[in-house]
N, C-alpha and C positions, 0 to 999 in steps of 0.2 A: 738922582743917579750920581750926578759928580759927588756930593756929600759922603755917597758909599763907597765910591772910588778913592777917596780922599781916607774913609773911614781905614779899608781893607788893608791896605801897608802898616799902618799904626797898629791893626791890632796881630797883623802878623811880626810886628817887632813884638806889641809886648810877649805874646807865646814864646818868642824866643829869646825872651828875658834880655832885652836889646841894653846895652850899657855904653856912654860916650864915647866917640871916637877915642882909639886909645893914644896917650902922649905920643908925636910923632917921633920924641927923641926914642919910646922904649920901643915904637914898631922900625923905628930901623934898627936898632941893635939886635930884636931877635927878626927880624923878615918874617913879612906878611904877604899870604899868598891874595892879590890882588882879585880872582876869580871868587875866592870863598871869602874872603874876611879872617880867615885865620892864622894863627901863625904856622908859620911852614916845618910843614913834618906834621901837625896834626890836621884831625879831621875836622869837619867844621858841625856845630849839634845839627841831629833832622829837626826841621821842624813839623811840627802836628799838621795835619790834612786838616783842612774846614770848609765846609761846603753851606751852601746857600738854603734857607727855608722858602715854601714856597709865597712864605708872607715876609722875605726878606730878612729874616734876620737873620744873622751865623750863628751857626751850630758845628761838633766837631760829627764827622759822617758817620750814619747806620749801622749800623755790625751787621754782616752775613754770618745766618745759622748755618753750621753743616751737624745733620746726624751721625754718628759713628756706627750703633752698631743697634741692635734692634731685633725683634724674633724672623722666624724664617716665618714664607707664606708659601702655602698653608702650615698652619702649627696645631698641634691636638693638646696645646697646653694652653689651661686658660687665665694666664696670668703673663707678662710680657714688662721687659725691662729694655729700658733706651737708656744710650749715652751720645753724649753729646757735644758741640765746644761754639765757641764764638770766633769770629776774625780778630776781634778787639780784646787785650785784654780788660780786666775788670768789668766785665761785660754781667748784667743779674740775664736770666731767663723766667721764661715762661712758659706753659704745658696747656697742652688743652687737646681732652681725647675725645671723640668726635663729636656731635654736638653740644660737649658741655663750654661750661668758660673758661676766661684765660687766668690759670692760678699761677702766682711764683714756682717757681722749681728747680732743683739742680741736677746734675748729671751725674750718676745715674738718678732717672727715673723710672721704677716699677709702678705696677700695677697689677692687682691681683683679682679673682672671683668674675673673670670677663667672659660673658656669654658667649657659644657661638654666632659665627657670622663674619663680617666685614666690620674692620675698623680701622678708623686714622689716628694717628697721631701727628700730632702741628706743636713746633716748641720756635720759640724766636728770642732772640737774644736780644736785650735792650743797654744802652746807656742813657745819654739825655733822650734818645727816640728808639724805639720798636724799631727791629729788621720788618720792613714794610713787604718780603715776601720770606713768609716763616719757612721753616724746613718740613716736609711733611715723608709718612712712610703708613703704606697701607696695607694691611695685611689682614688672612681672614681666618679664623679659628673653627676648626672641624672635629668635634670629638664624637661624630655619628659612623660609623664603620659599617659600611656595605652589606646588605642582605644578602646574602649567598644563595642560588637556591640550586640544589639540584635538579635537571629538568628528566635526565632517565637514565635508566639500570637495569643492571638485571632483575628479574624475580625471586622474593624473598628466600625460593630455594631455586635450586637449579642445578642440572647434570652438564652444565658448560664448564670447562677449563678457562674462559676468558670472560672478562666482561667489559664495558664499553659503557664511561661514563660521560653524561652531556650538562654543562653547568653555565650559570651567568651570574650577576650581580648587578644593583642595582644601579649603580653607579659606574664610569671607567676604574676599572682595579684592573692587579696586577694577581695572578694567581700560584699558588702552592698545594700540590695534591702529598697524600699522605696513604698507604696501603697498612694495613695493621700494626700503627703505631710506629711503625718505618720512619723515615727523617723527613721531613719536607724538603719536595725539590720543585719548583717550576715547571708549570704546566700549560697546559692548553686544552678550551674543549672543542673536542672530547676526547678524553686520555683512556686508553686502551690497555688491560693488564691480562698475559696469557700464562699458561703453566703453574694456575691455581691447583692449590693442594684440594684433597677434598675435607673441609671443615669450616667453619663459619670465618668470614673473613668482613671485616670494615674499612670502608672508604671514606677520607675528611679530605675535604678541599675549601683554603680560604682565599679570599679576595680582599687586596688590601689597597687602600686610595692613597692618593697624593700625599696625603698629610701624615700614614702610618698608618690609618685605623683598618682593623681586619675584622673582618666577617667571618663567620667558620659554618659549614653545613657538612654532614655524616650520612650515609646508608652502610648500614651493616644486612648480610647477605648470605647465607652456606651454598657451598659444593658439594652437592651430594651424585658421588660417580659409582657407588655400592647396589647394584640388584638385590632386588629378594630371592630370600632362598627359594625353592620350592624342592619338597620333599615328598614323594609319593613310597606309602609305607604301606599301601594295601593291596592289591589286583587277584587277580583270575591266576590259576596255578599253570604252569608252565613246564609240558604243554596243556592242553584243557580237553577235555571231549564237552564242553556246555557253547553255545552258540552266543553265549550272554555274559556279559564284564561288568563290573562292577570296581571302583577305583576311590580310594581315600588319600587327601595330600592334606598338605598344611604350607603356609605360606607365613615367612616369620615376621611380617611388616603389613598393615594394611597397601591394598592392592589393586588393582582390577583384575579378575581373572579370568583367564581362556582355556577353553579346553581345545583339542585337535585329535581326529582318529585318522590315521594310515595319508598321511599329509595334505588332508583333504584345508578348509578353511576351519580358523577357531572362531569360536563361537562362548561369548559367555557361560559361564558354568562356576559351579561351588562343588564342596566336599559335602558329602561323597556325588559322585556321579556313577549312572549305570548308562551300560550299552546292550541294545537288544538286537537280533536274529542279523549274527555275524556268521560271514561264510569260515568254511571252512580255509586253514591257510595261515598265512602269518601275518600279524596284527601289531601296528605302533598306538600307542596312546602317550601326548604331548599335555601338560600342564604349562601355561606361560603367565605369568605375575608381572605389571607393569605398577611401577609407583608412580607417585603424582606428579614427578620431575621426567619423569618416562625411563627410566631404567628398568629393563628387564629382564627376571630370571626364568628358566626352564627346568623341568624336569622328566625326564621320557621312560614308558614302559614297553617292551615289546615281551610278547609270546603268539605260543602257535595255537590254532584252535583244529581238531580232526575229531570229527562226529558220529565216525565211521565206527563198528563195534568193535570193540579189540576179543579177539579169538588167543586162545593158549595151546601151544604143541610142547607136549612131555617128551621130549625124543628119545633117552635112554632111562633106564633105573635096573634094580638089582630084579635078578630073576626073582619069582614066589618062594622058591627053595634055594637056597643059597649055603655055600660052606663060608663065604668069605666075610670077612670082620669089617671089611671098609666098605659105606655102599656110597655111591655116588647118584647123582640124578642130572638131567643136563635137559634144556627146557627155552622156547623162545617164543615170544608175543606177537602180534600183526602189527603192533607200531609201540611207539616208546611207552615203557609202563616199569614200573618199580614192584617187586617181588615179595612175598613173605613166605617163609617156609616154617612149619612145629616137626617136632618130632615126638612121636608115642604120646599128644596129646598134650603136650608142654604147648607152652604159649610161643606166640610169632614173631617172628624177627627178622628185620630183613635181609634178602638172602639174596644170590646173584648162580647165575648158569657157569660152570657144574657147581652143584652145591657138595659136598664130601663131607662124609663125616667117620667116626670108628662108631661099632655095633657090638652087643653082646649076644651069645646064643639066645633063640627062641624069636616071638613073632615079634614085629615093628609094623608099625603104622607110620607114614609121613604126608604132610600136608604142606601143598604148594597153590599161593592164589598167586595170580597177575593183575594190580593195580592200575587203573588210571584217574582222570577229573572226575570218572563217574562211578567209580567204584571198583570191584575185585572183580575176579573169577577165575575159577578153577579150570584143569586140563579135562577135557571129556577124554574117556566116559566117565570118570568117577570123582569126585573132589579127595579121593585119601588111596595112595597105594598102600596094599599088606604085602609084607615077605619075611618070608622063615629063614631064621639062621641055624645051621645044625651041620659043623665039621662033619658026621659019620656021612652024609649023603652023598 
C-alpha cells in the first residue's frame, strides 16, 4: 500500500508532463501563482482522471454510454437506426441487439429485415475498459393491424331511413367509420346514421393500434322505401245487376298479397280473384302488396250491385198520325241503366231521354231498349213504336 501511495504522485506528475522547478530567477520575474504552479494570468493544464482497477492497477476511468436517438415504441417499421456518443472522447463502441454478441459499431447504427416483437438494443463505449453498464433502449415492432369485425346492422335490405352499427377489434384501437365513401371521421360503437336516401349504401369502419396498423371491415346495405304498385284493371261493371265479382290486378314487384271485401279482414289471394252471393248495395274490393322489406301498396275497386229487375216507362212519343217533321220520345228506367235507340231499322246507338230527331213524310218505326249488368229491355207493351207522318192530316 505505501508503494502505491508513493507510486500515485509520480504517475500523476508524469501525465502531467511534470518539468524542474522552474529557475527561481525566471519565476520571479514573471510571478508564479503559488496555489496552481503557474504563471499568473494563465491557467494551469487539467490533468487526466485515473481511477483504480479492482486488481490495483491504474487505468484512465470508464466512459458512460448515452443513446441519442432510436425508433419509437411501438414501431410498424422493421428496420431501426440508433445514434449514439461516449463521455470520453476517442472512445470505439460496441452494439449488440438482443441476444446476439457484442460487435464493434459506430453511430449511427441501423439495422434492417427485424421481425415483429420486443427488442433491445445495448451499445457501450470502450477505451482501455468497456462502460461496465452499457446504454440500453427497448422497443417492440408491430406490423399486425387489428381484426375489425362488425358485430351488427341492418338487414341486407331494409325500408328504415337509419341504421345502427356495432363494431370491435381485436386488440385496443382507436376507430374511424366511413358512409359511402364519405371522409373518415372518429367513432365509436355504435355509430348511428339517419336520413338515408333510398339506394344501396356502404359502411367501413377501421380500427387502428398504437403502432398505426389499421384494420378495415365493410357492410354494404339498400334502402328500399318504394311500395309496389298495385293495379287492378278488371271488375264487375258499375253498377251490376250480377251478385257475383270477379277482379284482375297485377303487382309490379314480387310480393305477398291480400285481398279485402267492404273492410272486412285480408286475406291471401292472387289474380284473378272471384266473389260470390253479394247482397245487394255498394261494394269495396281492396288489393294490398307487401315486399319483403314490408312496404306496402294498395289498390281499391268500388261499385254498386242491385238485383232487382229494371222495368222501362216510354212516357211521351209522337201520336200514330202525325203532321209534324220532328218527333221526339222521353222515357225512364227503375234504376240506373244506359240507353240505345234505332231508327226505321238502322242500327243502335246510344241515346238518352228525350231523344229528338227530324222526320220525313210517311211511316217510321223507332226502337228504344234500357240497359243494365244483365242486359236490355224494351218499354211494354211493344219493343218498336210506328207513327205516320202526313202534313194533309
Amino acid at each position: 500500500m505505501r508503494s502505491l501511495l508513493r507510486t500515485i504522485p509520480l504517475l500523476m506528475c508524469c501525465l502531467a508532463a511534470c518539468a524542474a522547478p522552474p529557475d527561481e530567477g525566471v519565476g520571479a520575474d514573471a510571478g508564479v501563482d503559488e496555489a496552481t504552479g503557474a504563471p499568473v494570468g494563465e491557467t494551469a493544464p487539467e490533468l487526466p482522471a485515473i481511477e483504480v482497477s479492482p486488481s490495483g492497477a491504474l487505468r484512465a476511468p470508464t466512459p458512460d454510454t448515452t443513446i441519442l436517438g432510436g425508433p419509437p415504441s411501438p414501431s410498424t417499421v422493421t428496420s431501426a437506426t440508433f445514434t449514439f456518443s461516449s463521455s470520453r472522447a476517442g472512445s470505439t463502441f460496441q452494439c449488440r441487439l438482443d441476444a446476439g454478441v457484442w460487435t464493434a459499431c459506430s453511430s449511427p447504427r441501423a439495422y434492417t429485415a427485424l421481425a415483429s416483437g420486443s427488442h433491445t438494443f445495448r451499445v457501450r463505449a470502450c477505451t482501455t475498459s468497456c462502460d461496465a453498464s452499457p446504454a440500453t433502449r427497448t422497443w417492440t415492432i408491430d406490423v399486425t393491424p387489428p381484426s375489425v369485425t362488425i358485430i351488427s346492422g341492418p338487414p341486407p335490405v331494409t325500408n328504415l331511413a337509419s341504421a345502427t352499427f356495432a363494431f370491435t377489434a381485436s386488440e385496443a384501437a382507436t376507430f374511424q367509420c366511413q358512409l359511402d365513401g364519405g371522409l373518415w371521421s372518429g367513432c365509436t360503437s355504435p355509430t348511428t346514421y339517419t336520413g338515408l336516401a333510398g339506394i344501396s349504401h356502404t359502411f367501413a369502419v377501421r380500427g387502428c393500434d398504437a403502432a398505426g396498423n389499421c384494420g378495415t371491415a365493410s357492410r354494404t346495405w339498400a334502402v328500399d322505401t318504394t311500395p309496389p304498385v298495385v293495379t287492378i284493371y278488371s271488375g264487375p261493371t258499375n253498377p251490376s245487376s250480377s251478385p257475383s265479382a270477379s277482379f284482375l290486378f297485377t303487382v309490379s314487384e314480387p310480393a305477398s298479397v291480400q285481398c279485402q271485401l267492404d273492410g272486412g279482414a285480408y286475406v291471401a289471394c292472387s289474380s284473378p280473384y272471384a266473389i260470390g252471393s253479394l247482397a245487394d248495395g255498394t261494394h269495396a274490393f281492396s288489393v294490398r302488396a307487401c315486399d319483403a322489406v314490408g312496404n306496402c301498396g294498395t289498390a281499391s275497386y268500388g261499385w254498386s250491385i242491385d238485383t232487382s229487375p229494371l222495368t222501362f216507362t216510354l212516357l211521351t212519343a209522337p201520336p200514330e198520325r202525325s203532321t209534324e217533321h220532328t218527333a221526339s220520345f222521353t222515357f225512364v228506367a227503375s234504376k240506373p241503366a244506359s240507353f240505345q235507340c234505332s231508327l226505321d231499322g238502322g242500327s243502335y246507338a246510344a241515346c238518352s231521354s228525350p231523344w229528338t230527331f227530324p222526320v220525313a213524310d210517311g211511316q217510321h218505326w223507332a226502337y228504344i231498349l234500357a240497359c243494365d249488368g244483365t242486359g236490355c229491355t224494351a218499354p211494354p207493351p211493344n219493343t218498336t213504336w210506328a207513327w205516320y207522318v202526313d202534313p194533309l192530316f
